[in-house]
N, C-alpha and C positions, 0 to 999 in steps of 0.2 A: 799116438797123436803125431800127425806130420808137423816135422820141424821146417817154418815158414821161413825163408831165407833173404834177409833184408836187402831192399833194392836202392838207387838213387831213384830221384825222381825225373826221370829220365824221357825223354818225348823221340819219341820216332820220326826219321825223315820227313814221312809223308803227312803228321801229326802237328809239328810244331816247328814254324822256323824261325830263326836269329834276325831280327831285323836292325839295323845299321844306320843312324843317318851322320852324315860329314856335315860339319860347318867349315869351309876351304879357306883358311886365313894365306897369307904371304910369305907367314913366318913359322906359323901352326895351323895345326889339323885339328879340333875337337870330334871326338866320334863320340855318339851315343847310340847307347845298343840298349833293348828290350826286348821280352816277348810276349808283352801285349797288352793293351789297356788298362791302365789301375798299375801296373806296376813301378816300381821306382826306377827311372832307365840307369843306366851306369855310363857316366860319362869319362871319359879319358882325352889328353891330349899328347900328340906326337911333334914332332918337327915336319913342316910341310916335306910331301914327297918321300919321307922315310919307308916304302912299303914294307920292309924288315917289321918295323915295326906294329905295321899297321896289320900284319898275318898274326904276328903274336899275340895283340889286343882281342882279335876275333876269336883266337884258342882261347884265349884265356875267357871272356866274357859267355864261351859255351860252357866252360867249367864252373864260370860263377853260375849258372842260368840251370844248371842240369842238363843239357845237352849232351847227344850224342856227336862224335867229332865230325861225323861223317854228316850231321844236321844243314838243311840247306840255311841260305844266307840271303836277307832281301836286303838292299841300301838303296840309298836317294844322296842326292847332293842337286844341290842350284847351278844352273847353266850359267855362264860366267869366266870367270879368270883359267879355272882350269881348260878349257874345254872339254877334248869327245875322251883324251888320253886314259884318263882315269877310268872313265866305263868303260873305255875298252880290256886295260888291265884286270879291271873286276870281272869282264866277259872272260878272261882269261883262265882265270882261278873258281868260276863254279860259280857265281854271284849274280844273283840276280840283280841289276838296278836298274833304276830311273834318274831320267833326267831332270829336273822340274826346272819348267818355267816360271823365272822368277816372279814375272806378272802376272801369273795365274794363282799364288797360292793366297788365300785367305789369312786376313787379320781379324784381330779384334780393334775396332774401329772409337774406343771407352777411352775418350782423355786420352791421354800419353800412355805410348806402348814403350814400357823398357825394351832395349836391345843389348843384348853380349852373345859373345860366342857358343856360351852354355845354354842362354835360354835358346838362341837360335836353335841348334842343334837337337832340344829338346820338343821343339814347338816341330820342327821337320819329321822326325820319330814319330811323333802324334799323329802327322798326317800320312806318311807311310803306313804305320798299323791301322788307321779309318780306309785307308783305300786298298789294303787286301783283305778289308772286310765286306768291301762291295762298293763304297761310297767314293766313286768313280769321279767326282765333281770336286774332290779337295785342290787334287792341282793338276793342270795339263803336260804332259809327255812329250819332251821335249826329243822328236824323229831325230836320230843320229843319223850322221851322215857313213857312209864308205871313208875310208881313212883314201881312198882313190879320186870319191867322188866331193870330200874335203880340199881335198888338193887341189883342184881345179877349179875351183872358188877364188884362188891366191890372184891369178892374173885377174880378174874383174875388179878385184876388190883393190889390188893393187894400183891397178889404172885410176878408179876414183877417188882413191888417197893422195893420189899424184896430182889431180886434177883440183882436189881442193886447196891443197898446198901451192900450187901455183893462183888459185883465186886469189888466198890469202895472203900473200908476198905481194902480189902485185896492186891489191888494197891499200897494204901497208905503204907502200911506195906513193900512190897517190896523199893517204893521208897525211904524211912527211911535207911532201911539196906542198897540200892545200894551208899547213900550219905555215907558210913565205911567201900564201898568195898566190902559188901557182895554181894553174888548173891544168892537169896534162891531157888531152883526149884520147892519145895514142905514146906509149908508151916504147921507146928505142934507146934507152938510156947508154949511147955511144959514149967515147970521149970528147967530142964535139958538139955533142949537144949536151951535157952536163954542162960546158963552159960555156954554150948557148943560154942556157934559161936563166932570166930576170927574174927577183921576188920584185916584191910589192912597192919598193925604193926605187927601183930599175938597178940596184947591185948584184952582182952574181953570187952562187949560193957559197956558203960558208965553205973551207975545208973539211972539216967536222962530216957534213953532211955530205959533202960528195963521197968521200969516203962509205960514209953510212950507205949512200945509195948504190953505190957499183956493187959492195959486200950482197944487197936484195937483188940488185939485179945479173950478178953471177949467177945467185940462186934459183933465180928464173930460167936464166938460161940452162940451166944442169936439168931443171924439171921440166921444161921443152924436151930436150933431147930422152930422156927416160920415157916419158909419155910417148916419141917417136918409135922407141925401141919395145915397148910393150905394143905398138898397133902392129909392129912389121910381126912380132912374134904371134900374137894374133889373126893375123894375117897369113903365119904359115899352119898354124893348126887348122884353120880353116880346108888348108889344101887334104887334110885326113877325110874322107871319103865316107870312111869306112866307120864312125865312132856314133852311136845312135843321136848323142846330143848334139852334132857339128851336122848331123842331117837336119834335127831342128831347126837349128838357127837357120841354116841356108831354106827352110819349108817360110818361117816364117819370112824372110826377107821375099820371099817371092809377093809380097804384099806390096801395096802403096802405102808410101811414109811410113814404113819398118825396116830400118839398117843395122848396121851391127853395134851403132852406140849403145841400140834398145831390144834388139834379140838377142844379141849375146849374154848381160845380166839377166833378163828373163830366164831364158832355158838355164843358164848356169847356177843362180836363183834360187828358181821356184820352181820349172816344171820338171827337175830331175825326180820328184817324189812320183809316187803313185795318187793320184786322187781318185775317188769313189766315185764324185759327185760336184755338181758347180758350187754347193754354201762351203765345202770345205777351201775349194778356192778360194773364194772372196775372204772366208774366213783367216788364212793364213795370209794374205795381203793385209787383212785389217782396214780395208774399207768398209763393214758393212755396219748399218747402223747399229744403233743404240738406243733402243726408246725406253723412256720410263715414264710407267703407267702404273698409278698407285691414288685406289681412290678416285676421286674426278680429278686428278692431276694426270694429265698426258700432254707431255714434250717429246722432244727427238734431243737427245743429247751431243748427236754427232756420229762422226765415224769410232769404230773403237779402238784403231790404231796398236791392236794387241797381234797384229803378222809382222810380218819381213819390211823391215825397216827400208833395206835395201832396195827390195821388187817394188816399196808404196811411191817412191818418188819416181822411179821409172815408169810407174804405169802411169802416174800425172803428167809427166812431159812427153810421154807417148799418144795419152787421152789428145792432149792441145793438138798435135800431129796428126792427128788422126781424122779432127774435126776439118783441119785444114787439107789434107791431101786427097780424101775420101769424102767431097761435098755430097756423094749420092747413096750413101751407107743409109742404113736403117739408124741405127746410130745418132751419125749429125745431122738426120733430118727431123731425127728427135731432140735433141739437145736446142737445134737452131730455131723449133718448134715452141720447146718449152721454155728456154731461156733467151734467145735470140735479142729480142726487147728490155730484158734486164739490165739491173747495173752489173757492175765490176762484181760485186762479192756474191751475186745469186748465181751468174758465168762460174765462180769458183765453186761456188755447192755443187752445181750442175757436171762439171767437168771431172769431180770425183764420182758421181754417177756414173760417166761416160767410161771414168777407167776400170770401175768395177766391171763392168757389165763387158768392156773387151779385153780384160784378162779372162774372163769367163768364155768369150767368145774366141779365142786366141787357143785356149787349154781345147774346148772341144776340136777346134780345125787342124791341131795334129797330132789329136785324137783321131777322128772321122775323114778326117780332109774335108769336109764341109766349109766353104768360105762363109764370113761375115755375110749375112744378109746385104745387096747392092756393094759389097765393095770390089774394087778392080784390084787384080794383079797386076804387076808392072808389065808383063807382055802384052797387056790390054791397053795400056795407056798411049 
């Protein structure tokens, strides 16, 4: 009789793999691991960032699981605080993951959903093993960028940090004065005109407040000049030739009423990706409707504002520009056609139409070089 020689219950590379989800705290890490539905996952916490740790956890969780060491490794984590760093380190070490978008991933919508660290991380796991079983639609994949093409992000995004901080300072400033009655219309807040303005008495304004206001309007001034210093720098990458996205931007500007307030966050954006097709566009802008139809219930719920936060407002103040620079477009001959006579707020439905549909015409023209149906290029003008 052959003597049967006992094994672990052991799963082959290509058989069974360790799947990993992160819940990303500030302070901790919760990781739970599984290998596959029905099973009880094993959850563990680390100190954020300890990867020491976080290799150990994984050996170990293939020895609780019967794993072979050399078993591959799937993980998810939510797009968020960490950023790309973390998947890139896991790209580093053999690991498969995913991003998820955190507005993509399904709830249970029953009364009050608890939330902690554990269940999160547990409910993540769930949807990881649902979606290397085919079921593709749990949560969307959040395109990691080039740690190159990350980088190049900084200065856009930079400049519009700067640009709202200076809105907001300079709100603040008026709201000060409007509390003594002033009303300022143009804002120079010298020494001389501080000692200029009357409130509401015709007395001049407090000590207190002067004080307060030179402190905003230093502040102003420091974000003028940074603002200055991010366009010249702007300004010289431009002069790069040679970089496929600095040809963008300069393809687009060749347009009417398209500069570098609204080609530069565009190409740096949005159109660094590859797209397939025009729904993936619109899709990741997040302008494209939403209807729901259920029963003899059909409404339009809106746009679904689930893209680039970033690219949706540029392409709304680009849409208004567009209408206005480009009166013989196919475009604003439609918009002025179909909305024209409207009020104020069906002009607003209308003009996210208009942006949808010239990010989509925008993507193909340098794709093709195809121009906009009727629009002119500034050498035409």
């Amino acid at each position: 009789m052959t003597k049967k020689t006992a094994r672990k219950n052991e799963y082959s590379e290509n058989q069974q793999p360790l799947f990993m989800a992160f819940e990303l705290g500030s302070s901790k890490w919760v990781l739970g691991f599984s290998i596959g539905l029905g099973q009880k996952p094993r959850k563990r916490s680390i100190d954020a960032g300890d990867l020491d740790s976080l290799q150990q956890e994984i050996k170990a969780a293939k020895e609780r699981f019967g794993l072979a060491e050399n078993a591959k490794v799937k993980s998810c984590y939510e797009a968020g605080r960490e950023g790309f760093w973390l998947h890139r380190y896991l790209e580093t070490i053999q690991i498969h993951n995913f991003v998820m978008d955190s507005s993509s991933i399904e709830v249970n919508r029953k009364r009050r959903r608890a939330k902690s660290d554990g269940l999160d991380a547990g409910s993540l796991l769930q949807l990881l093993m649902r979606h290397h079983l085919g079921d593709k639609k749990v949560f969307s994949v959040v395109r990691v960028p080039s740690e190159e093409e990350e980088d190049r992000r900084h200065l856009q995004r930079g400049f519009a940090t700067l640009k709202k901080e200076k809105t907001r300072t300079t709100n603040r400033i008026r709201a000060l004065l409007n509390t003594q009655g002033v009303r300022a219309q143009r804002l120079n807040l010298s020494e001389q005109q501080l000692h200029a303005i009357r409130i509401w008495n015709g007395k001049g304004l407090g000590e207190g407040l002067k004080d307060r206001l030179r402190l905003e309007w230093q502040r102003v001034l420091q974000l003028r000049e940074q603002i200055r210093e991010l366009k010249a720098e702007r300004q010289r990458r431009l002069k790069d030739n040679e970089r496929p996205e600095i040809k963008q931007v300069k393809q687009l500007e060749t347009l009417r009423s398209i500069g570098p307030e609204s080609s530069w966050p565009v190409v740096h954006e949005l159109f660094w990706r590859d797209f397939q097709n025009r729904r993936q566009v619109g899709a990741l802008v997040g302008l494209v409707p939403t209807p729901y139809d259920s029963g003899e219930s059909k409404k339009e719920l809106g746009i679904s504002k689930a893209g680039n936060r970033h690219v949706r407002a540029i392409a709304i103040e680009l849409a208004w520009s567009w209408v206005r620079h480009q009166p013989k477009s196919k475009l604003t001959l439609w918009f002025n056609q179909r909305f024209g006579g409207a009020g104020k707020r069906a002009r607003k439905v209308g003009i996210v139409a208009v942006a949808r549909r010239l990010i989509i015409e925008l993507w193909r023209f340098l794709q093709t070089g195809v121009i906009p149906e009727g629009a002119l290029l500034k050498a035409e003008a």
